[in-house]
C-alpha positions in Angstrom: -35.1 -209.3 -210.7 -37.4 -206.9 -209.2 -39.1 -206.9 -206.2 -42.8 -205.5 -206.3 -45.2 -204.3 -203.8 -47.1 -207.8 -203.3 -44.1 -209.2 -202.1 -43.6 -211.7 -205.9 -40.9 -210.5 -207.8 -40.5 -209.7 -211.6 -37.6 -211.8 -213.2 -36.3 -209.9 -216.8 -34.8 -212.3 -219.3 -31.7 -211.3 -221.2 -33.9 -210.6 -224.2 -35.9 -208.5 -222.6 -33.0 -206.5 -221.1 -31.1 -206.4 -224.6 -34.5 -205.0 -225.9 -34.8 -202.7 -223.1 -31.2 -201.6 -223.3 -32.3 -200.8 -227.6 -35.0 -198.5 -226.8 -32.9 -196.9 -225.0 -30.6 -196.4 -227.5 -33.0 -195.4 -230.3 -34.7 -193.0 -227.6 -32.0 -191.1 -226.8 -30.3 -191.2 -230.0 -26.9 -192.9 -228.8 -24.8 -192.3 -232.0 -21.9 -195.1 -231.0 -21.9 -198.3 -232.7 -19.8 -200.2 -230.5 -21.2 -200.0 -226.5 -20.5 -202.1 -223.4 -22.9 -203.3 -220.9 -21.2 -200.1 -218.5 -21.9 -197.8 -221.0 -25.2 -198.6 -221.7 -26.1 -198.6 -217.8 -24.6 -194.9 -217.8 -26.7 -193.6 -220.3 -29.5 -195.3 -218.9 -28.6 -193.1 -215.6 -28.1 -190.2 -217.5 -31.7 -190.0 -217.6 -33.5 -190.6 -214.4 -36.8 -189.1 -215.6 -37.1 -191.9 -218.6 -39.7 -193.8 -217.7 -37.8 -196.9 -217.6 -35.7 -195.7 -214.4 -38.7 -193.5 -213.0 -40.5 -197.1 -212.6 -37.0 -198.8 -211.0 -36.7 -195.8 -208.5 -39.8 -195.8 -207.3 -39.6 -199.3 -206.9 -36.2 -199.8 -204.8 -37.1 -196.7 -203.0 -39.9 -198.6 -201.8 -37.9 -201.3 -200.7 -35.1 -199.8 -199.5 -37.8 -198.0 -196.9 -38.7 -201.1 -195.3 -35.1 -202.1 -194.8 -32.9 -200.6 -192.0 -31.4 -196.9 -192.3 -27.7 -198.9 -192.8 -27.6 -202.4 -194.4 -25.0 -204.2 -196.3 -26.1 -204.9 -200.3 -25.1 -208.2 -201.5 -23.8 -206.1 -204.6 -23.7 -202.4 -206.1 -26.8 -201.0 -207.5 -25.1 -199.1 -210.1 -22.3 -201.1 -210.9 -21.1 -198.8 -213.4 -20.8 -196.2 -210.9 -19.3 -198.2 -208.6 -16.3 -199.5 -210.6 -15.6 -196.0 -211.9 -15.2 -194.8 -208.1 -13.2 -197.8 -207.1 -14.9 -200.5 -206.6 -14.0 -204.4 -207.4 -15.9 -207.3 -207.6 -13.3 -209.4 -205.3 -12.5 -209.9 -201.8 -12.5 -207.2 -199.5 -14.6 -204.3 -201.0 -18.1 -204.1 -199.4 -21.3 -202.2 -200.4 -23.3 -200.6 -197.3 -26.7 -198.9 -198.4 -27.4 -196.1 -196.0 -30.8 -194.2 -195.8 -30.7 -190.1 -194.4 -33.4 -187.9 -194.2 -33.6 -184.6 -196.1 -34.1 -181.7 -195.1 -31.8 -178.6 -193.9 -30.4 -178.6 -190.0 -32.9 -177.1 -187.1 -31.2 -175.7 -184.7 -31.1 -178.1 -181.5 -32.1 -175.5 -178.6 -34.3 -175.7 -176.2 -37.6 -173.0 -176.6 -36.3 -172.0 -179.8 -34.1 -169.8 -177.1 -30.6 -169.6 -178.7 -29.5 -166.6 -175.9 -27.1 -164.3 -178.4 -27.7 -161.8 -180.5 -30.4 -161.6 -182.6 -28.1 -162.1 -186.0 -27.8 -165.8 -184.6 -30.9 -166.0 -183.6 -32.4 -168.3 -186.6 -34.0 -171.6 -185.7 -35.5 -173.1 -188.5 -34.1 -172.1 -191.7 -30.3 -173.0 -191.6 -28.7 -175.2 -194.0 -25.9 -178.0 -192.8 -22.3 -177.4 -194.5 -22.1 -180.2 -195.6 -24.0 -182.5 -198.1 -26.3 -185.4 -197.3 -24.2 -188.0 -199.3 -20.7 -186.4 -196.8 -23.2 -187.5 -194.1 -24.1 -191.0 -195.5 -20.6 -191.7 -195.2 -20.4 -190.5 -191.7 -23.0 -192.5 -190.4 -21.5 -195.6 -192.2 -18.0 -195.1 -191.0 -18.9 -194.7 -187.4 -21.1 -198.2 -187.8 -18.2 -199.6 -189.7 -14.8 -199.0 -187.6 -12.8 -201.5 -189.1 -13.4 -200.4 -192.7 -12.1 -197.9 -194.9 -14.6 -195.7 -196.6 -13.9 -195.4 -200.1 -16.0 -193.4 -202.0 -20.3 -193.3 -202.4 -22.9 -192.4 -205.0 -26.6 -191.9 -205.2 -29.3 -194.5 -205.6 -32.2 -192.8 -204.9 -34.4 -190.6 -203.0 -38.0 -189.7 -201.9 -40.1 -186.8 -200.5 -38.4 -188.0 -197.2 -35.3 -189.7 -197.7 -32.1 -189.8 -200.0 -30.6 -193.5 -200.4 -26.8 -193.8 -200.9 -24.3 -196.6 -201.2 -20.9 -196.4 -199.7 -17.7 -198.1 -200.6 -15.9 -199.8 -198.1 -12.2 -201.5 -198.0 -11.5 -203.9 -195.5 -8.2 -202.6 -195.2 -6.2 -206.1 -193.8 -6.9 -208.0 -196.2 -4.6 -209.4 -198.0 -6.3 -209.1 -201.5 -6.1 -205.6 -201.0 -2.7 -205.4 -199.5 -1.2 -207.1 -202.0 -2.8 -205.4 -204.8 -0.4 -202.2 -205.4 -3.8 -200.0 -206.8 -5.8 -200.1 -203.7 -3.1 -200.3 -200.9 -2.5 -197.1 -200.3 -5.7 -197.0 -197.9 -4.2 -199.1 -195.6 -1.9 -196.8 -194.1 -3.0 -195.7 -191.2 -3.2 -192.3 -192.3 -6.4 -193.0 -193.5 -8.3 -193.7 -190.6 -12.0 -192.4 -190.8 -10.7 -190.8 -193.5 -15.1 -189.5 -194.1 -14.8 -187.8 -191.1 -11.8 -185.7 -191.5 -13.3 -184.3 -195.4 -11.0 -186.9 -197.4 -13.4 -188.3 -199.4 -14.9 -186.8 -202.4 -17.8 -185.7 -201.1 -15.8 -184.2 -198.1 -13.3 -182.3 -200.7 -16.5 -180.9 -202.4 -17.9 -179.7 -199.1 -14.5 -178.0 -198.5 -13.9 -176.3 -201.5 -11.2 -178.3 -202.7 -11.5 -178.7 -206.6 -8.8 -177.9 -209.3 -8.4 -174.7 -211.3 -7.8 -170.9 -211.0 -11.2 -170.5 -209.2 -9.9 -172.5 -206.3 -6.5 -170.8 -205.7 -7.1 -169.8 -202.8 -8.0 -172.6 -201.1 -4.7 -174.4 -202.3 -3.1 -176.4 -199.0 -5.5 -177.0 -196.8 -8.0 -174.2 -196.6 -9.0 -170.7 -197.4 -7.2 -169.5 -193.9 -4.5 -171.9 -194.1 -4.0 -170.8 -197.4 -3.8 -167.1 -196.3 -1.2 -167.8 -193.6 0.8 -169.2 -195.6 1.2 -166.6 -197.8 1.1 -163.6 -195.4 3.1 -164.7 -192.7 6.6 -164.0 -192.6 9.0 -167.0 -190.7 12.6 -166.3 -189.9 15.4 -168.4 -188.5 15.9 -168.2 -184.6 20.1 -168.2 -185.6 20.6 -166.0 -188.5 
């Protein structure tokens, strides 16, 4: 159901959905025969500017602005999504929706006074490093100590704000310790794992992708990569 701005909500029968989900289908000329409820949900996201998801955004976006900036969902938005970055539907996953405002990253000094040289003397017009989503999961993983952060994804945004949901593994619990998929992030390696650029988004910020365009960033950076390479070690008894 949907919630709308007089505070009733809209409830969509199953018919209405299938038909929905057909329009879709003949709209953007979906060629398979044979589609599950997941893949129809990702084509639907495939094209936010449909006016079938323009409507939906506009509506949760409204909604999610009256909530707190981080709140726990009762379940994932875009399931779809969700499960393809993780997420199951059983006992110790949780779904925190977290709200950050856009924008690039003023400088915080005082005056507009940053006493250097003038090449760092820019104020207004500096961009962060990292991405809003990488700071989503920051925000959530501080609030959230005892959880893992998994992974995130977008749900929405307006002229203000971009809305994300975060993944979360409660990492001593024994559905996910005994479950020989997940269990690797309970190892204590994996503590605040989003504010050490572990996550997806984090590995994106870095650089870190696969191919011959990211050689040199192989290991654990662009300099680390270099010192590898260039640095000669030698045995103290030889």
């Amino acid at each position: 159901c949907v919630q709308v701005s007089g505070g009733g909500r809209v409830r969509v029968s199953l018919v209405t959905l299938y038909r929905l989900l057909e329009s879709v289908n003949r709209r953007f000329r979906i060629t398979s025969i044979e589609m599950g409820a997941y893949k129809y949900l990702e084509e639907l996201w495939k094209h936010k500017q449909s006016d079938v998801l323009r409507f939906l955004l506009r509506v949760r976006c409204w909604q999610y602005r009256q909530l707190s900036s981080i709140h726990r969902c009762p379940r994932p938005t875009r399931p779809d999504k969700a499960r393809r970055l993780g997420y199951k539907a059983k006992q110790g996953f949780v779904i925190y929706r977290v709200r950050v405002r856009r924008g690039g990253r003023k400088r915080p000094v005082r005056k507009g006074a940053t006493m250097g040289k003038p090449t760092n003397q820019g104020v207004n017009q500096l961009k962060f490093q990292r991405s809003l989503r990488s700071v989503a999961e920051e925000r959530v993983g501080r609030v959230c100590g005892n959880l893992r952060v998994l992974s995130s994804y977008w749900v929405g945004e307006d002229s203000t704000y971009k809305f994300f949901e975060v993944i979360l593994v409660d990492p001593f619990h024994k559905a996910v310790r005994r479950d020989p998929r997940i269990n690797w992030i309970s190892n204590p390696v994996h503590k605040h794992r989003e504010l050490r650029g572990l996550t997806a988004a984090g590995r994106k910020n870095r650089g870190m992708k696969k191919g011959h365009l990211y050689n040199k960033m192989m290991g654990s950076s662009r300099r680390g990569c270099w010192l590898r390479r260039n640095i000669v070690k030698f045995r103290r008894y030889r």
